[in-house]
C-alpha positions in Angstrom: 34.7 16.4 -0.4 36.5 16.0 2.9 35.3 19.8 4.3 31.5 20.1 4.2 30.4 23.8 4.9 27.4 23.9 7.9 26.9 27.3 8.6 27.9 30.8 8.6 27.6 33.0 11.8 27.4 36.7 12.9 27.3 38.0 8.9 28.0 41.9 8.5 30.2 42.3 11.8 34.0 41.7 11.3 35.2 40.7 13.8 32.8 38.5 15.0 31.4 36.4 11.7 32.9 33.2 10.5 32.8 30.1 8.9 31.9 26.9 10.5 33.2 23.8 8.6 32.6 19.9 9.5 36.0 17.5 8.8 34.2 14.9 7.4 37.6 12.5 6.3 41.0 13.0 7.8 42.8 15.6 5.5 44.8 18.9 4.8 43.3 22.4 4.5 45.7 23.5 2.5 44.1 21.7 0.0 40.8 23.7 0.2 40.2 27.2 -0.7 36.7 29.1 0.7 35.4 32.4 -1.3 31.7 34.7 -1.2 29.8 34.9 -4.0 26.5 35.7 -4.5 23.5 32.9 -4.5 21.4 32.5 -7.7 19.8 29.6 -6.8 20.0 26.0 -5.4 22.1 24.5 -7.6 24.0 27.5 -9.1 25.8 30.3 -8.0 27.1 34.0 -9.7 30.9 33.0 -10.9 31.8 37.0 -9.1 33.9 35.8 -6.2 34.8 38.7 -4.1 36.9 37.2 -1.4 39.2 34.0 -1.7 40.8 32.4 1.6 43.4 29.9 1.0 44.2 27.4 3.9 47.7 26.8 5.2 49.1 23.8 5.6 47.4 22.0 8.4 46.2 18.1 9.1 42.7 17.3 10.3 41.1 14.8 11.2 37.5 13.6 10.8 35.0 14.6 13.4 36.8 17.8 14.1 36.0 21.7 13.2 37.4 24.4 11.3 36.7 27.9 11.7 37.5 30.6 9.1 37.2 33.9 11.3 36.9 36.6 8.7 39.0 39.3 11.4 42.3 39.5 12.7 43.3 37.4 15.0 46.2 34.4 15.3 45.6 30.6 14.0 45.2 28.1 16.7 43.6 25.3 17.6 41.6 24.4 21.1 39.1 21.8 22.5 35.8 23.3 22.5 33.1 22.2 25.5 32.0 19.0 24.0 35.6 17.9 23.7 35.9 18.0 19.7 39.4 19.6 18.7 38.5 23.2 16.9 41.0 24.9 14.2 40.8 28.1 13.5 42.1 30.4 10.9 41.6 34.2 10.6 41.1 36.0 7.5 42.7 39.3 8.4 40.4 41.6 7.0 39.2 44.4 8.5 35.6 44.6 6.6 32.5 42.2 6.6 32.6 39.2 4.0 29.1 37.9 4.8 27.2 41.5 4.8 25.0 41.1 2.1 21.9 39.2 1.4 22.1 36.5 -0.8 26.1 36.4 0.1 27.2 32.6 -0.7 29.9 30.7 0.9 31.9 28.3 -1.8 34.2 25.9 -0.9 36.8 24.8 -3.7 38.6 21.5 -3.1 42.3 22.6 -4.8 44.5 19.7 -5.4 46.6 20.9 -8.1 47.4 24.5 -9.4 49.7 26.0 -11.4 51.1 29.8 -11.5 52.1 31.9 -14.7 53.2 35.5 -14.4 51.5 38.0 -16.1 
């Protein structure tokens, strides 16, 4: 996968948690999609997803950051201290993703969809 998820930061306060993701090969984020869930385990997780965050279109390349703020805020990008070029998206929501223990972060690489309407 060309996102790899390393942490999660500040879980139950809105408009301070988020996401921290690794770039780990030049790509688009709007081919990924990030969603909680709750943990069962190492190697499985519940299939309830609770909140899903699609990416917009935007190109990364390796060796940079992505943050997924869950708050409001506006998307930008910025050179953090050490120099590394840092994206960052905001949810929009108003409420804590990350409250609960056992919350799990899943990241979904999308490359093809389709839409039907109900």
């Amino acid at each position: 996968m060309k996102l790899k998820i390393r942490s999660i930061h500040e879980q139950g306060k809105a408009a301070e948690e988020y996401v921290l993701l690794d770039v780990v090969e030049d790509c688009s984020v709007e081919y990924f999609g990030l969603a909680d869930t709750t943990y069962t385990g190492t190697s499985s997780i519940s299939n309830k997803l609770r909140h899903f965050f699609w990416f917009p279109p935007k190109k990364v390349k390796k060796g940079e950051l992505v943050v997924l703020r869950t708050g409001v805020g506006n998307d930008d990008s910025y050179k953090n201290a050490a120099g590394v070029t840092v994206h960052r998206f905001f949810w929009g929501l108003k409420s804590a993703v990350w409250n609960n223990t056992g919350d799990a972060a899943v990241l979904f690489d999308i490359r093809t969809w389709k839409t039907t309407t109900a």
